[in-house]
C-alpha positions as CSV (number, residue, x, y, z in Angstrom):
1,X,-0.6,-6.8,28.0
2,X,0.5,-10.2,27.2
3,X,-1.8,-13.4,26.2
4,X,0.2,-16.9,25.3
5,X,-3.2,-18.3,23.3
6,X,-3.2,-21.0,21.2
7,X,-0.2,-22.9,20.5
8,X,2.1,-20.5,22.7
9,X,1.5,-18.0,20.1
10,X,2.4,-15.0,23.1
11,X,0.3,-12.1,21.7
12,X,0.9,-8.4,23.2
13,X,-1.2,-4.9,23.1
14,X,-4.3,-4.3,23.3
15,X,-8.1,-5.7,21.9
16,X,-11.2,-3.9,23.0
17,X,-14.3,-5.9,24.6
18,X,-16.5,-7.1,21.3
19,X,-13.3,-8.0,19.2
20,X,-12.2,-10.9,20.2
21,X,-12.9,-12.9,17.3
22,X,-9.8,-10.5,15.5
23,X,-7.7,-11.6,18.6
24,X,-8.4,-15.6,17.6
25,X,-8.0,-14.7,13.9
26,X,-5.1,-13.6,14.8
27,X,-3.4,-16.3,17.3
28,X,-4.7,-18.6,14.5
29,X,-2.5,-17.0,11.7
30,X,0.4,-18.3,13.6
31,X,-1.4,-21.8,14.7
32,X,-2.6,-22.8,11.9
33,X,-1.0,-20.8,8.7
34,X,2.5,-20.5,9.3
35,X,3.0,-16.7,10.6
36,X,6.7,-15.7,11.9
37,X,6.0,-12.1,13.1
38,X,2.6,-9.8,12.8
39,X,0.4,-6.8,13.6
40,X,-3.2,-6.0,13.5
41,X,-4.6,-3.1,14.1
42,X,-8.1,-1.6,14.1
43,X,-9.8,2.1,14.3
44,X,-13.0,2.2,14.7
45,X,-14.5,5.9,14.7
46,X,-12.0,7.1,15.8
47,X,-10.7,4.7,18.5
48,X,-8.6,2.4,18.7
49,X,-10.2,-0.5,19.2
50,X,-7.3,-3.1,18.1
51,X,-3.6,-3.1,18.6
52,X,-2.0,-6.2,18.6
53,X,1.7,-8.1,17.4
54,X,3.2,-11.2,18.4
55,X,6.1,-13.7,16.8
56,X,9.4,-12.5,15.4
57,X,10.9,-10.2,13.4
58,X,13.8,-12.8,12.1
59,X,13.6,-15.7,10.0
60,X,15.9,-17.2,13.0
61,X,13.0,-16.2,15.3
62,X,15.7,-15.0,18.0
63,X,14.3,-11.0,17.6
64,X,10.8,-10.6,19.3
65,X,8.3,-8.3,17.4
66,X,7.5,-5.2,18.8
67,X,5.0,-3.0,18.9
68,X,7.5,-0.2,16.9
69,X,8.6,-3.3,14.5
70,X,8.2,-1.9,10.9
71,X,7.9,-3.9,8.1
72,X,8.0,-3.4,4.4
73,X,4.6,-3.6,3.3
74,X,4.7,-3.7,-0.6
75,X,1.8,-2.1,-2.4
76,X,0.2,-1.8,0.9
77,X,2.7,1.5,0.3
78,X,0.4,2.9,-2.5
79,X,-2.7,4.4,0.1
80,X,-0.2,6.6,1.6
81,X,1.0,7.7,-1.7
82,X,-2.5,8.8,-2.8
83,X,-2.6,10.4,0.3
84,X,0.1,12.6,-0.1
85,X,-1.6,13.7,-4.0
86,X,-5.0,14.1,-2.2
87,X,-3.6,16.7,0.0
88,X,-2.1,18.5,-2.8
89,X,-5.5,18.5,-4.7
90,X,-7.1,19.4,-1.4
91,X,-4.8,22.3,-1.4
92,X,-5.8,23.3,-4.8
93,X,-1.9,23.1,-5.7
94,X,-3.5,20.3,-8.7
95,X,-6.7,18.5,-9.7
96,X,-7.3,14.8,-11.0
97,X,-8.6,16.4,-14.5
98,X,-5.5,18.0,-15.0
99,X,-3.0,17.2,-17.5
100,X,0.2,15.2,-16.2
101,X,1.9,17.4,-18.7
102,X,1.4,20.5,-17.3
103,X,3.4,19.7,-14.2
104,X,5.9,17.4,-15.7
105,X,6.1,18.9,-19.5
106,X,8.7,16.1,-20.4
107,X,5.9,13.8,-19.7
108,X,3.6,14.6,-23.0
109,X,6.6,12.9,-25.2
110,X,5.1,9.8,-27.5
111,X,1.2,10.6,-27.1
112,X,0.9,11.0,-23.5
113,X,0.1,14.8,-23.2
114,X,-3.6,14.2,-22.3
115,X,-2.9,11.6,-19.7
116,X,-4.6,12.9,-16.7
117,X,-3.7,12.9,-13.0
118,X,-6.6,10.8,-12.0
119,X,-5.7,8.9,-14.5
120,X,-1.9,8.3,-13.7
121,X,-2.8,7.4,-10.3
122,X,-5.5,4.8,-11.3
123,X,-3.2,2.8,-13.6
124,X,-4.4,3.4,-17.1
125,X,-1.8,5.4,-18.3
126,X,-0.5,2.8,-20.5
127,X,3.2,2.4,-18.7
128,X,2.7,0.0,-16.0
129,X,6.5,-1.3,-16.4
130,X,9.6,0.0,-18.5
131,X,9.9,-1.7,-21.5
132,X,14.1,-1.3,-21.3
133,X,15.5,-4.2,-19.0
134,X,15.9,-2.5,-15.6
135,X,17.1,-3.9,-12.4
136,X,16.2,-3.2,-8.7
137,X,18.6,-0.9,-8.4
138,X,17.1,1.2,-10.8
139,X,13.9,1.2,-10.1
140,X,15.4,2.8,-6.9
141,X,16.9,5.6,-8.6
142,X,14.0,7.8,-9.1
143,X,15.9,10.1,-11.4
144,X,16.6,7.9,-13.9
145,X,13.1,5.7,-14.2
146,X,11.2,9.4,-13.9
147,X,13.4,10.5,-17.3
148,X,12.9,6.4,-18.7
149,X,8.7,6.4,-18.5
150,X,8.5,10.5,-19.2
151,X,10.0,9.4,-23.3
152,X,8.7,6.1,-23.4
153,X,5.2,5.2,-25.2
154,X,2.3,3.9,-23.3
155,X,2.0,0.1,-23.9
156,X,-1.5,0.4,-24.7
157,X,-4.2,3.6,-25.8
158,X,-4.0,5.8,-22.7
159,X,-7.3,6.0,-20.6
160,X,-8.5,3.1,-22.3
161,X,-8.3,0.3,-19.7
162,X,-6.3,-0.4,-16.6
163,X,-3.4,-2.2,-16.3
164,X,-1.3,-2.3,-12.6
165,X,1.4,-0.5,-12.1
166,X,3.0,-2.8,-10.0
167,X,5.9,-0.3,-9.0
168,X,5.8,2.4,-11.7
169,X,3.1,3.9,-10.1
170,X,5.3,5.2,-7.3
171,X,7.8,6.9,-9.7
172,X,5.4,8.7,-11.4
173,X,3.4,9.8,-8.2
174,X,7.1,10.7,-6.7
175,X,7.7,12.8,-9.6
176,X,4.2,14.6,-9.7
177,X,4.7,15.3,-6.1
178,X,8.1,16.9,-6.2
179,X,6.7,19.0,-9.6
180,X,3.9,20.3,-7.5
181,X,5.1,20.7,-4.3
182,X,8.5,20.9,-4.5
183,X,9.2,18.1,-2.2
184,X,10.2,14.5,-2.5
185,X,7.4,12.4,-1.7
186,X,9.2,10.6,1.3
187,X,9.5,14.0,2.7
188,X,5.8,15.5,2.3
189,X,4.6,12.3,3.9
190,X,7.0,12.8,7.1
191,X,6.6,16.3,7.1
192,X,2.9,16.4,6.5
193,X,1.6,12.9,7.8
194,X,3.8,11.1,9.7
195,X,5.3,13.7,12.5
196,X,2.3,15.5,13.0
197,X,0.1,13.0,13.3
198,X,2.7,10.3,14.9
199,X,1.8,7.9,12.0
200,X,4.9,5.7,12.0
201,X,5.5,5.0,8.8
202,X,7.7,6.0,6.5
203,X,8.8,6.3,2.3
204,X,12.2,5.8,2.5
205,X,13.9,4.6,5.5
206,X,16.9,6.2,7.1
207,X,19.5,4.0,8.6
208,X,18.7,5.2,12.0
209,X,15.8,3.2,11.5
210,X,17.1,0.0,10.4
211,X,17.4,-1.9,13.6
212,X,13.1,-2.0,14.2
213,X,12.7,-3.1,10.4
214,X,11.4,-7.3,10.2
215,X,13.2,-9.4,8.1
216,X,10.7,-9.9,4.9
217,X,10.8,-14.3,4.5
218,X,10.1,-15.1,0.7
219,X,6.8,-17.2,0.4
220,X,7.3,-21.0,0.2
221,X,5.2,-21.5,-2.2
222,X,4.3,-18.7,-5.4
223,X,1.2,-17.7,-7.6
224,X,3.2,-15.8,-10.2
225,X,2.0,-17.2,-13.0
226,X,4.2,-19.1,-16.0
227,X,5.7,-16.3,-17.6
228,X,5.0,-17.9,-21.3
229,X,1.6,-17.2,-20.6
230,X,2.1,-13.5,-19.7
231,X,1.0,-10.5,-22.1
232,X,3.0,-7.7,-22.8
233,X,1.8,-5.3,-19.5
234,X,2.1,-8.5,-17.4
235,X,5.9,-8.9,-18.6
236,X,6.4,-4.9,-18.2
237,X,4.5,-5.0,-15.0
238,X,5.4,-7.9,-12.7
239,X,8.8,-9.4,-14.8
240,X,11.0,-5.9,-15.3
241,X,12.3,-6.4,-12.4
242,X,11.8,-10.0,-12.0
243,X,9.7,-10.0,-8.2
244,X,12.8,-10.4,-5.2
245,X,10.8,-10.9,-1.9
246,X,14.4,-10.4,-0.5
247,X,15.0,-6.9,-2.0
248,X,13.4,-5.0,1.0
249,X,16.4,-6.8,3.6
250,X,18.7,-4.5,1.2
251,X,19.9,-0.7,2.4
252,X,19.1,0.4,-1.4
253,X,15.6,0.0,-1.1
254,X,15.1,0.9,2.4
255,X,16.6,4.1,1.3
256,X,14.2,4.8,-1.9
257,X,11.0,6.6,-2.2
258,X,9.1,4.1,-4.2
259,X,5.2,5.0,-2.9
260,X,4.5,1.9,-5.1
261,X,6.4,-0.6,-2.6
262,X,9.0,0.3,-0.8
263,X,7.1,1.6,2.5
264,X,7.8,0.6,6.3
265,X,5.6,0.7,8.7
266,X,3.2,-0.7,11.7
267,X,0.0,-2.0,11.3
268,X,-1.1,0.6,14.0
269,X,0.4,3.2,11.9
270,X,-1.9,2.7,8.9
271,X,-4.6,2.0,10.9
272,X,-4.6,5.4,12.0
273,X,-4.7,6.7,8.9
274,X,-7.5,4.2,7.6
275,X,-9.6,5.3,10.8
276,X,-9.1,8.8,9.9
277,X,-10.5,8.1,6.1
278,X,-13.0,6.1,7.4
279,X,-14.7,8.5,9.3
280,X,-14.4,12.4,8.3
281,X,-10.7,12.6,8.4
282,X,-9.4,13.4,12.1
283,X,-6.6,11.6,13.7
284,X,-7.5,12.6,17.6
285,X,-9.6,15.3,16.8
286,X,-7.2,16.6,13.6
287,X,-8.3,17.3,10.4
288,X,-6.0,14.8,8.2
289,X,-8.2,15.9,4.5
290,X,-11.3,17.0,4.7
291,X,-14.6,14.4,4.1
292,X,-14.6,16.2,0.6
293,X,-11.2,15.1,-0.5
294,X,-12.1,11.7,0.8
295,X,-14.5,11.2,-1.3
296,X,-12.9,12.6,-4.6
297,X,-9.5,10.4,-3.5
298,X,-12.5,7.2,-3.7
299,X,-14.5,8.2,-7.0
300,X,-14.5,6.0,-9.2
301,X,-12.1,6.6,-12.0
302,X,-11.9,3.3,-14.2
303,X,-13.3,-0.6,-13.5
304,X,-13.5,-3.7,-15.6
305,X,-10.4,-6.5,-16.3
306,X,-7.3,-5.2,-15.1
307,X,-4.7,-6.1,-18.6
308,X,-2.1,-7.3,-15.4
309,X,-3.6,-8.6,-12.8
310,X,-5.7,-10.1,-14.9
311,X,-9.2,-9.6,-13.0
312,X,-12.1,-7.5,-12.1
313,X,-10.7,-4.1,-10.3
314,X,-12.2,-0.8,-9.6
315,X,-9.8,2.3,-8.8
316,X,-9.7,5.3,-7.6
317,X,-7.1,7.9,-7.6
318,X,-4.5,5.3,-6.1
319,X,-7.1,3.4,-4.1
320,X,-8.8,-0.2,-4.5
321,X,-11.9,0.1,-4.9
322,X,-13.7,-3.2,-2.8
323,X,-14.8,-5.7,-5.5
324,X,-15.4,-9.1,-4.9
325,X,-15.3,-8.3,-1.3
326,X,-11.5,-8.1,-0.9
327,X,-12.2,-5.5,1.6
328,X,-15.6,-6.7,3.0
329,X,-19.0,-6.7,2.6
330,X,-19.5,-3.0,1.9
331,X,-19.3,-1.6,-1.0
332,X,-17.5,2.0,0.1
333,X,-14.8,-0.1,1.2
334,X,-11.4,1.0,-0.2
335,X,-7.8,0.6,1.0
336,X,-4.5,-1.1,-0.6
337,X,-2.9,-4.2,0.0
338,X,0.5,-5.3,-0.6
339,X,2.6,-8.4,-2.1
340,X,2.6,-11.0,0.7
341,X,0.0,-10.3,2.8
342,X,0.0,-6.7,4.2
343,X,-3.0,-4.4,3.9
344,X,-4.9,-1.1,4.8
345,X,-7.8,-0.4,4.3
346,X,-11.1,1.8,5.7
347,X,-14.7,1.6,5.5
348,X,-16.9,4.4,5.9
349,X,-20.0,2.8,6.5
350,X,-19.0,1.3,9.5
351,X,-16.1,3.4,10.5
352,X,-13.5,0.8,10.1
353,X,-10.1,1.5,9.6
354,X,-7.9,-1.8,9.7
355,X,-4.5,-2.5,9.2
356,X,-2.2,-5.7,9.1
357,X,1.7,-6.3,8.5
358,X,4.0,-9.6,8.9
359,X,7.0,-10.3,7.5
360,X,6.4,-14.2,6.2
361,X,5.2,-13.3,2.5
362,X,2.1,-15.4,1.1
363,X,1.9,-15.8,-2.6
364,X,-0.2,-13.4,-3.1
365,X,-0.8,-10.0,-4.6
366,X,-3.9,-9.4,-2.7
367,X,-6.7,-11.7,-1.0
368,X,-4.0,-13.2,1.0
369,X,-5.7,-15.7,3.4
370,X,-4.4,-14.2,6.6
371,X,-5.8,-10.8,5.5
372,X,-9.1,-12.5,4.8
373,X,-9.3,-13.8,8.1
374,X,-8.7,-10.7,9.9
375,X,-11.3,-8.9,8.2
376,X,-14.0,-11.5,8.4
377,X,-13.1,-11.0,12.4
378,X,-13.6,-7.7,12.0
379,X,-16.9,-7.5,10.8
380,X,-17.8,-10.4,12.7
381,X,-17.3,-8.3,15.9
382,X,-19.1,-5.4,15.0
């Protein structure tokens, strides 16, 4: 259904008695902070209790979002790909103690042999950028950066602290994944995740799908800090490539299996997959992981200062853990959010599984004040 609210803001879908405050959250990220084109979605035990999208999916705002609109949703991409290793581990096929380098033996080059799995995947292995100059382009050739960070050293002692991977993350989950299961990435997640569960989402995009992808809008303003004040992770992490908010308009991308960044999808689509972790694992009734895997995808594997993003984090094995409430007030809140503004997350104390996607970037690398808003709705309706 359709509701003009505020400021002619004309929101479509769905929003369940009790939730209303997300609805006004909502209509207000257009009224008040400047959104072009949106989705919000909410899961709550199950149910959808949430589904909404309004604006445009064009900077020229002349292309209506839809409820199929997919947008690329930055880091927001990184829950899915520690989905896709928490099904392998669930399928015994690896384990987050074991050694990197017994999948991927190229990997134990310059000290890295002991790096472990759960390690990799919570950002401590020491190679959170390449230290060669690399371009976009690059990073999107999975072959290459895979043989780049399997020689070079870790930038700091291994295990010994965290430090974001802001998009190497997703080559070295990409490679793990192929090692192990013998697919790309992109394709376990469709094969496994997405068509059987109709999550639409996807890691790497084919060009049948490029006519319901939103236009990403650089932010007008940015919170990347002055790049003389960067250490060396900082530099590797967020300045090799130098950030393009445009990059994800480009067929190169679209096309890549980063999990670290690169993903398109709704906001219904990761809600689904938040409501499932949030409560035991179904997606209508069908197991998705088992509560078991759940929790070993959201132990805690390393917190304290984060050397790049240069404050308190607490991961799992590819999940945020919440800290400082980015993801409410409980603590067994965990989830991912992206560059911009986009985030999943899920919260097993209440059964919350909540998702949003735009494609007007904020500043932001997380705690984007849209995002903040929705979630305070959330809980305010429960």
């Amino acid at each position: 259904m359709a509701d003009t609210g505020m400021a002619g803001v004309e929101v479509q879908g769905t929003c369940e008695m009790g939730f209303e405050p997300v609805r006004k959250a909502f209509i207000a990220n257009f009224s008040q902070l400047g959104e072009v084109g949106a989705s919000v979605a909410i899961v709550r035990d199950g149910e959808t209790v949430v589904d909404l999208w309004a604006g445009h999916s064009d900077a020229g705002r002349t292309k209506p979002w839809r409820r199929d609109t997919l947008a690329n949703v930055w880091s927001t991409t990184k829950g899915m790909g520690a989905l896709v290793c928490g099904m392998l581990v669930e399928r015994g096929l690896m384990s987050y103690d074991d050694k990197v380098a017994t999948y991927w033996p190229e990997f134990a080059a310059a000290g890295k042999g002991d790096i472990t799995v759960g390690q990799m995947l919570s950002h401590q292995a020491g190679l959170c950028g390449p230290v060669v100059p690399t371009t976009s382009e690059e990073m999107c050739n999975h072959a290459l950066m895979a043989e780049r960070l399997a020689a070079q050293a870790p930038i700091w002692a291994p295990g010994s602290r965290s430090g974001y991977h802001a998009l190497t993350v997703g080559i070295l989950a990409g490679e793990l994944v192929g090692r192990v299961s013998g697919k790309t990435i992109g394709t376990f997640f469709r094969e496994e995740v997405a068509e059987p569960f109709g999550v639409d989402f996807f890691i790497g995009l084919p060009a049948s799908e490029d006519a319901r992808v939103a236009e990403m809008i650089p932010a007008k303003t940015s919170n990347m800090p002055d790049p003389s004040t960067l250490n060396v992770s900082q530099i590797a992490a967020l300045g090799n490539p130098a950030p393009d908010p445009r990059v994800p308009n480009e067929r190169f991308w679209r096309r890549a299996e980063l999990s670290s960044a690169n993903g398109q999808g709704s906001a219904f689509a990761l809600a689904r997959v938040y409501g499932a972790l949030a409560s035991g694992g179904k997606i209508d009734g069908k197991p998705l992981v088992q509560p078991e895997t759940i929790r070993a995808m959201t132990t805690l594997q390393i917190e304290g200062p984060d050397e790049v993003l240069g404050m308190p984090a607490r991961w799992g094995a590819g999940y945020i853990l919440n800290v400082g409430g980015l993801y409410g007030p409980n603590d067994e809140a965990f989830g991912h959010s992206g560059w911009g503004g986009s985030f999943g997350m899920a919260d097993p104390k209440t059964g919350l599984g909540i998702a949003y996607t735009m494609n007007q970037m904020g500043p932001d690398l997380a705690g984007d004040v849209r995002a903040n808003a929705i979630i305070a709705a959330a809980y305010a309706s429960l």
